[in-house]
Kinemage of the C-alpha trace (Angstrom):
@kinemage 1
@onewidth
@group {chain A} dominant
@subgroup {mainchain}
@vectorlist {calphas} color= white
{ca unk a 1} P -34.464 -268.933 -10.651
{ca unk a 2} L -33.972 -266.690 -13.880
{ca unk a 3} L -30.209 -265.554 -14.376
{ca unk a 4} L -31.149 -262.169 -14.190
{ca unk a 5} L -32.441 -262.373 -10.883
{ca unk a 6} L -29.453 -264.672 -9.507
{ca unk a 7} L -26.979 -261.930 -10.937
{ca unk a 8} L -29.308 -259.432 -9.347
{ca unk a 9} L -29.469 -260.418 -5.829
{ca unk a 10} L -25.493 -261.534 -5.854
{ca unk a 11} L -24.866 -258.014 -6.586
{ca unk a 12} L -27.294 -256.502 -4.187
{ca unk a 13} L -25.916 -258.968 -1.343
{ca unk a 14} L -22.135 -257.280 -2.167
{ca unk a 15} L -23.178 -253.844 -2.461
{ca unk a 16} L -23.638 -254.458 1.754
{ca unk a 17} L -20.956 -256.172 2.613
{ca unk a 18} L -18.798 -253.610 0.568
{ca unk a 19} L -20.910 -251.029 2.322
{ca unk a 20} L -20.049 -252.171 5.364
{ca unk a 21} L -16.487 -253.120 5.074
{ca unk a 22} L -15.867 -249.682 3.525
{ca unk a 23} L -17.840 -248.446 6.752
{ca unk a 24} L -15.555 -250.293 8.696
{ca unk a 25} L -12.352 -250.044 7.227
{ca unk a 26} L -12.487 -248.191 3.944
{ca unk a 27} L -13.776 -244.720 4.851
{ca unk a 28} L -10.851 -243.724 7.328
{ca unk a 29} L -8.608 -246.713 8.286
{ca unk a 30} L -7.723 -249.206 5.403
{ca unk a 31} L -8.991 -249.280 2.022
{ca unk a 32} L -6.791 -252.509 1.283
{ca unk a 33} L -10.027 -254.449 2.686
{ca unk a 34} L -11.225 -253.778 -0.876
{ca unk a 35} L -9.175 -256.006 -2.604
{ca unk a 36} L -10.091 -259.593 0.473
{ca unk a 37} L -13.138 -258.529 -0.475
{ca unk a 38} L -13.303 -258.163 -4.016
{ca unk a 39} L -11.551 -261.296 -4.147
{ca unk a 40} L -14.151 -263.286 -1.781
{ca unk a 41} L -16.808 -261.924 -3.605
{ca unk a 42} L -15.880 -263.763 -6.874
{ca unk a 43} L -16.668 -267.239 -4.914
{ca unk a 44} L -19.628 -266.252 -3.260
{ca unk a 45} L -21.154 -265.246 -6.781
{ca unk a 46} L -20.154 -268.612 -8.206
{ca unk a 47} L -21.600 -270.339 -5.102
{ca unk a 48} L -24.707 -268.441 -5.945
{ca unk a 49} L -24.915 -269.112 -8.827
{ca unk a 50} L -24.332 -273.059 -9.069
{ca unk a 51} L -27.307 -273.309 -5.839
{ca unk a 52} L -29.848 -270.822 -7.704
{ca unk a 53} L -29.506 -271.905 -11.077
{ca unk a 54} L -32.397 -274.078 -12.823
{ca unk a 55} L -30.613 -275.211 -15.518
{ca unk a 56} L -27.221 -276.607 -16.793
{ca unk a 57} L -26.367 -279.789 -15.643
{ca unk a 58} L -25.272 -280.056 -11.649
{ca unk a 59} L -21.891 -281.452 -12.512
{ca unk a 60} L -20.670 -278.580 -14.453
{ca unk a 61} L -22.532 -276.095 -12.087
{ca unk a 62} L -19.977 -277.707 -9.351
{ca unk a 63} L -17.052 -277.870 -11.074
{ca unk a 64} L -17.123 -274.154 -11.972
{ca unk a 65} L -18.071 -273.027 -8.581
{ca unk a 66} L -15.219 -275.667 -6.875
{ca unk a 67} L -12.601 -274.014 -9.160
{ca unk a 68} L -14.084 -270.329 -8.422
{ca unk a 69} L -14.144 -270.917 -4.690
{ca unk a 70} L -10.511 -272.556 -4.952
{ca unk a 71} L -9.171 -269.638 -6.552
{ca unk a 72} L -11.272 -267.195 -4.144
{ca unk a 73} L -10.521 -268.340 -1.027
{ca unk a 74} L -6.478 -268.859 -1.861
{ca unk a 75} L -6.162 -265.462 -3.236
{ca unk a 76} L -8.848 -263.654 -0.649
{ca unk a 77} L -6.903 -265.533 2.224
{ca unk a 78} L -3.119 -264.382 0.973
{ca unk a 79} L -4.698 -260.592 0.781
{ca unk a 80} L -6.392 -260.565 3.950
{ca unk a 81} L -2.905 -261.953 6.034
{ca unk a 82} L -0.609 -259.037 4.029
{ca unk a 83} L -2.886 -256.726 5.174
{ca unk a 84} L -3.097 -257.556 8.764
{ca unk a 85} L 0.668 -258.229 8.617
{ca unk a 86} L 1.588 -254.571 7.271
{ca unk a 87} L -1.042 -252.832 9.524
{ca unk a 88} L -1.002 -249.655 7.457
{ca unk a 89} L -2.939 -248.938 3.674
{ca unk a 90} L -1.082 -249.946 1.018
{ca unk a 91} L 0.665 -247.010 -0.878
{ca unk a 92} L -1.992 -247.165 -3.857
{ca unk a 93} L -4.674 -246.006 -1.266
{ca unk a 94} L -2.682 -244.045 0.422
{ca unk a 95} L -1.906 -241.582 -2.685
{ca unk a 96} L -5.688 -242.028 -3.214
{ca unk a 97} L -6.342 -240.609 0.145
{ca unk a 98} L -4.099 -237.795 0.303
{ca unk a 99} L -4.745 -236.979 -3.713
{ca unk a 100} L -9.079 -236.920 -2.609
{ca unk a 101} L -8.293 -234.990 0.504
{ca unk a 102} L -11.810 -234.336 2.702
{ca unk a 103} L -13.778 -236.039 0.168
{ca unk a 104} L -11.554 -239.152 0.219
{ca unk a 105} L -14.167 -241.035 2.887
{ca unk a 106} L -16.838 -240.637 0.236
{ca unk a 107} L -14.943 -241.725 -2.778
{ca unk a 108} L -13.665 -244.212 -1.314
{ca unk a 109} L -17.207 -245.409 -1.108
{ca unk a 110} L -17.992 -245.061 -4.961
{ca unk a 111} L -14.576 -247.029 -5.021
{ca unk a 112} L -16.200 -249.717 -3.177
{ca unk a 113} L -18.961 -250.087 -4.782
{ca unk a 114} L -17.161 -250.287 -8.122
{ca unk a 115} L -15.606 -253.423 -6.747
{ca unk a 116} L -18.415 -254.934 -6.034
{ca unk a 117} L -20.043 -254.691 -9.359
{ca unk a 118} L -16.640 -255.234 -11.164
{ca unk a 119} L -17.330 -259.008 -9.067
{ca unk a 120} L -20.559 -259.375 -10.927
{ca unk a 121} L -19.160 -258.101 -14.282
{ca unk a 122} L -16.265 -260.908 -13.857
{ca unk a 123} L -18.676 -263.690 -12.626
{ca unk a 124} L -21.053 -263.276 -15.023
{ca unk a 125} L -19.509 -265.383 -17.515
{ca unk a 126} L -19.142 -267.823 -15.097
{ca unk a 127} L -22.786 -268.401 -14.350
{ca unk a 128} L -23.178 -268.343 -18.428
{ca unk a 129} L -20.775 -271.683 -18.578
{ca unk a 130} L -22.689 -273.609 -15.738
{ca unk a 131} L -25.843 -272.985 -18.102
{ca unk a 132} L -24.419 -274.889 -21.037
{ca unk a 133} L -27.344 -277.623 -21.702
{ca unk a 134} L -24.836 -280.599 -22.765
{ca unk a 135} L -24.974 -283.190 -20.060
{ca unk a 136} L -22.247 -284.447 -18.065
{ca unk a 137} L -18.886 -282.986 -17.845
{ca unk a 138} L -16.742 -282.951 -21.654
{ca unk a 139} L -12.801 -282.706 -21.750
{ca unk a 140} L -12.930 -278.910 -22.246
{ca unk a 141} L -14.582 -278.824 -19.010
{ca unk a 142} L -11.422 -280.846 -17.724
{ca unk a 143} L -9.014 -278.933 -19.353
{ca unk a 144} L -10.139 -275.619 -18.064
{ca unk a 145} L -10.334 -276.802 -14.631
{ca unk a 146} L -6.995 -278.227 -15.009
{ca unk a 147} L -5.690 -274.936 -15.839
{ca unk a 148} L -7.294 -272.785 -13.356
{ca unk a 149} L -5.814 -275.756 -10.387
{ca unk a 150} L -2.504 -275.145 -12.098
{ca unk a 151} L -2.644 -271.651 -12.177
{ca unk a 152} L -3.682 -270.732 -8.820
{ca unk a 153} L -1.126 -272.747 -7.023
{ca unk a 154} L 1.755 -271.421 -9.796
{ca unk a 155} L 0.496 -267.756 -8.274
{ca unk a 156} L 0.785 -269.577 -4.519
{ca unk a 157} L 3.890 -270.547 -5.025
{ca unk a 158} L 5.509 -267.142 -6.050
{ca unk a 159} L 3.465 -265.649 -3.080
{ca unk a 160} L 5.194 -267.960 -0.930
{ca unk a 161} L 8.588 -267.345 -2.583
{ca unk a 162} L 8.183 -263.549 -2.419
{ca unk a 163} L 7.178 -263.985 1.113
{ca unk a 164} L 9.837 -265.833 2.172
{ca unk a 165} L 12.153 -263.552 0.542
{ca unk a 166} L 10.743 -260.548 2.142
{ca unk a 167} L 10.910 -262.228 5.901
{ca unk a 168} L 14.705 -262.230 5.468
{ca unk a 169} L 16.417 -258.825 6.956
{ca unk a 170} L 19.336 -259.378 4.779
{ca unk a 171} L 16.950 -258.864 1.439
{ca unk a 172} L 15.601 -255.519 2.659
{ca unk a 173} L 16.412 -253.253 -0.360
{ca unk a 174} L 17.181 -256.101 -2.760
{ca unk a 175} L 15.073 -257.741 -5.604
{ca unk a 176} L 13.877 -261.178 -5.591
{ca unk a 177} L 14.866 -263.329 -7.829
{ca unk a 178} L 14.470 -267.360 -6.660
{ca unk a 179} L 11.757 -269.538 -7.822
{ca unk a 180} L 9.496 -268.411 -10.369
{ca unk a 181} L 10.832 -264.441 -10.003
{ca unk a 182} L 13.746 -265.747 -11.988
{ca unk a 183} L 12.169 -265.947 -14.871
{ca unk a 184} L 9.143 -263.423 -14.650
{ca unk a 185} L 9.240 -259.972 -12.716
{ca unk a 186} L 5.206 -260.613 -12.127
{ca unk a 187} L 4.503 -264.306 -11.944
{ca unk a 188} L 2.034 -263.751 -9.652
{ca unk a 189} L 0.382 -261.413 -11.941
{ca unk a 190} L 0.846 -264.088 -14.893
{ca unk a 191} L -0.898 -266.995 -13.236
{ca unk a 192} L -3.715 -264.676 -11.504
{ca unk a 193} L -3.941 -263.859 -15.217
{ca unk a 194} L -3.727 -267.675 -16.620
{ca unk a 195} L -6.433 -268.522 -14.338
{ca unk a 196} L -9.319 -266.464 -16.295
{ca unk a 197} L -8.166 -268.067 -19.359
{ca unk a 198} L -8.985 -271.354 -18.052
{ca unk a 199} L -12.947 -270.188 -18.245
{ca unk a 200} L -13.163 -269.959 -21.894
{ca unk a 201} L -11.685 -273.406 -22.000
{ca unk a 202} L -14.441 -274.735 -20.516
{ca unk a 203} L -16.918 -272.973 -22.262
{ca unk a 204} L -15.740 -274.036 -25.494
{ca unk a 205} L -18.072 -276.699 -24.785
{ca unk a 206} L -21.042 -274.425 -25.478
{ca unk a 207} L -20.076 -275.358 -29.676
{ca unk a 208} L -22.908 -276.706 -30.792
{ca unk a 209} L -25.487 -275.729 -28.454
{ca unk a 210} L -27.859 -272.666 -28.541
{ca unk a 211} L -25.739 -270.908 -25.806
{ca unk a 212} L -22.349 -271.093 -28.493
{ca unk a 213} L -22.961 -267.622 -29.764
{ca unk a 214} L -22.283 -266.244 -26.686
{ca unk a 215} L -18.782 -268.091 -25.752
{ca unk a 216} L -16.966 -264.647 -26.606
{ca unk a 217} L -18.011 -263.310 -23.312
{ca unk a 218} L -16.209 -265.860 -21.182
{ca unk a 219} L -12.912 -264.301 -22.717
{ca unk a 220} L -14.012 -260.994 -20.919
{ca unk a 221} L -12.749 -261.408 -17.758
{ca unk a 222} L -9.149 -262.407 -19.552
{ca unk a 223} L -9.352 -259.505 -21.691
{ca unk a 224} L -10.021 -257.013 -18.670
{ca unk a 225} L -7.177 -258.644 -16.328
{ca unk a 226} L -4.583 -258.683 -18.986
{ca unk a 227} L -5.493 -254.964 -19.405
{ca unk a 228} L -5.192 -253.712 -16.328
{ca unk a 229} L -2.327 -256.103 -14.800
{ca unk a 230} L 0.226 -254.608 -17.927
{ca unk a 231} L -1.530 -251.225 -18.550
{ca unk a 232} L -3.331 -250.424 -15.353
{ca unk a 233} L -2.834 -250.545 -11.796
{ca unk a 234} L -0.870 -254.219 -12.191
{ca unk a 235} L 2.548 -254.015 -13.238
{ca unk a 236} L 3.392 -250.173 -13.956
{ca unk a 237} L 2.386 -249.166 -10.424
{ca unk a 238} L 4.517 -252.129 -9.116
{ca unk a 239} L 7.081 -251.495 -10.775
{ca unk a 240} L 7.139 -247.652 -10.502
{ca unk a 241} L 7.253 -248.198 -6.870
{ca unk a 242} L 10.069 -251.121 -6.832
{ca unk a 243} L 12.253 -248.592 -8.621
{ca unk a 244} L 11.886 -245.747 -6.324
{ca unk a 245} L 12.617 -248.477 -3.119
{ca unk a 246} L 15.105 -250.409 -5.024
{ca unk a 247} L 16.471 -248.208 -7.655
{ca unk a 248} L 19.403 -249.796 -9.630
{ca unk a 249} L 19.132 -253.022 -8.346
{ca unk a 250} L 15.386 -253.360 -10.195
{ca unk a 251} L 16.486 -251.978 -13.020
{ca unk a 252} L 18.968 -254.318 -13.587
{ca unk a 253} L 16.277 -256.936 -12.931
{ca unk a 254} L 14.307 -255.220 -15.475
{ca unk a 255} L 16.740 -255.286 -18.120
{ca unk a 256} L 17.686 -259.319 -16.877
{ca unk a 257} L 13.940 -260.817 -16.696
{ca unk a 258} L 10.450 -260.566 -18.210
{ca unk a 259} L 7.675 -258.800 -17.356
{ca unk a 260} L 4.821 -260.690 -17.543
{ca unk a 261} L 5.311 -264.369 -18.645
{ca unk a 262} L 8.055 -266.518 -17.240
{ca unk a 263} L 10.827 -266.752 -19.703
{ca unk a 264} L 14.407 -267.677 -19.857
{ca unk a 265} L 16.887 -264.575 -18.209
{ca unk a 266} L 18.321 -262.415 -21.066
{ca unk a 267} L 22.031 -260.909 -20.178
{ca unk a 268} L 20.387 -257.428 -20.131
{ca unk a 269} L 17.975 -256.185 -23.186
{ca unk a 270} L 14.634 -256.186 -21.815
């Protein structure tokens, strides 16, 4: 099957199942669903794409997809249990809602479906790695998957940490700051970031094949990420609402600990 047509009917299989989530949930109830399934989507693409593709040797078609799905179903799976556990939208939809008014059931819709090609735009690169023609598996392929394994359970562990924290009465109103929140005010946001760099690590093995021009567009989805986790709706919304619900207390923690990538605690200059 040409690429085209694999990229093609991935998307046109998630612009239903965002339909009908947003149908669902989306349009009136809880437009967090967005985000399980934006996140599931990424390893159903990959999945698609290491079954329907013709070429590119099967080894490196599975080793994309495994590290894809691995990544997918932890991060799709942590979403889907905070959102049952809260039981009401998260605030970013909920500002949405009230800022759309009557035509917020519709929007929400276009919001949707924005997610679902924002999937394809991220996976694409994906399917362009499992097409590299070199046979067999080469240590960049290794390394990359390496890096993606070690990033996605450096971002479960802060979950977990942040979870823990949060199930303890005597932290309501407080900042967390054990494990790897000690040393970054996002690590979750760092790792979710360090595992689209592990992509173009693998597909540095397109050098010397006639796919090699086109390595620049695995460091797209990195790009994007980075761009919207420290200038979009990652870490300034976060932290816009930690300072309203924990005022002086974050901005000590602020002043104390980086923002993005885990560093050693300063005694209180940024």
């Amino acid at each position: 099957m040409h690429s085209w047509q694999l990229i093609t009917g991935g998307w046109l299989v998630l612009v239903v199942a965002f339909g009908a989530v947003w149908y669902w949930r989306g349009r009136d109830v809880n437009a967090g669903y967005v985000d399980v399934l934006w996140a599931y989507g990424i390893g159903f693409l990959a999945l698609v794409f290491a079954l329907g593709a013709g070429e590119g040797g099967w080894q490196r078609r599975a080793l994309v997809a495994a590290c894809a799905v691995f990544w997918s179903a932890r991060l799709g799976t942590h979403i889907l249990r905070r959102v049952l556990a809260e039981g009401t939208e998260d605030a970013r939809y909920r500002n949405l809602r009230s800022h759309w008014g009557e035509r917020a059931g519709a929007k929400f819709f276009w919001f949707f479906q924005g997610q679902a090609l924002a999937d394809v735009l991220l996976a694409a690169p994906l399917l362009l790695i499992m097409l590299n023609p070199r046979p067999g598996l080469t240590m960049w392929d290794g390394v990359g998957a390496a890096l993606i394994v070690l990033a996605v359970l450096g971002e479960r562990a802060a979950d977990r940490q942040l979870d823990r924290w949060k199930r303890d009465p005597a932290n309501r109103g407080k900042t967390c700051r054990e494990g790897w929140w000690a040393y970054s005010r996002h690590p979750n946001y760092f790792f979710e970031w360090l595992h689209w760099l592990g992509y173009p690590v693998m597909g540095v093995g397109l050098s010397g094949t006639p796919l090699a021009p086109w390595w620049p567009v695995t460091l797209l989805p990195a790009a994007v990420m980075l761009a919207l986790l420290l200038r979009g709706t990652g870490i300034p919304h976060t932290e816009r609402q930690a300072l309203r619900s924990r005022g002086e207390d974050y901005a000590r923690y602020q002043r104390e600990v980086s923002a993005f990538v885990p560093w050693f605690r300063c005694s209180g200059g940024g």
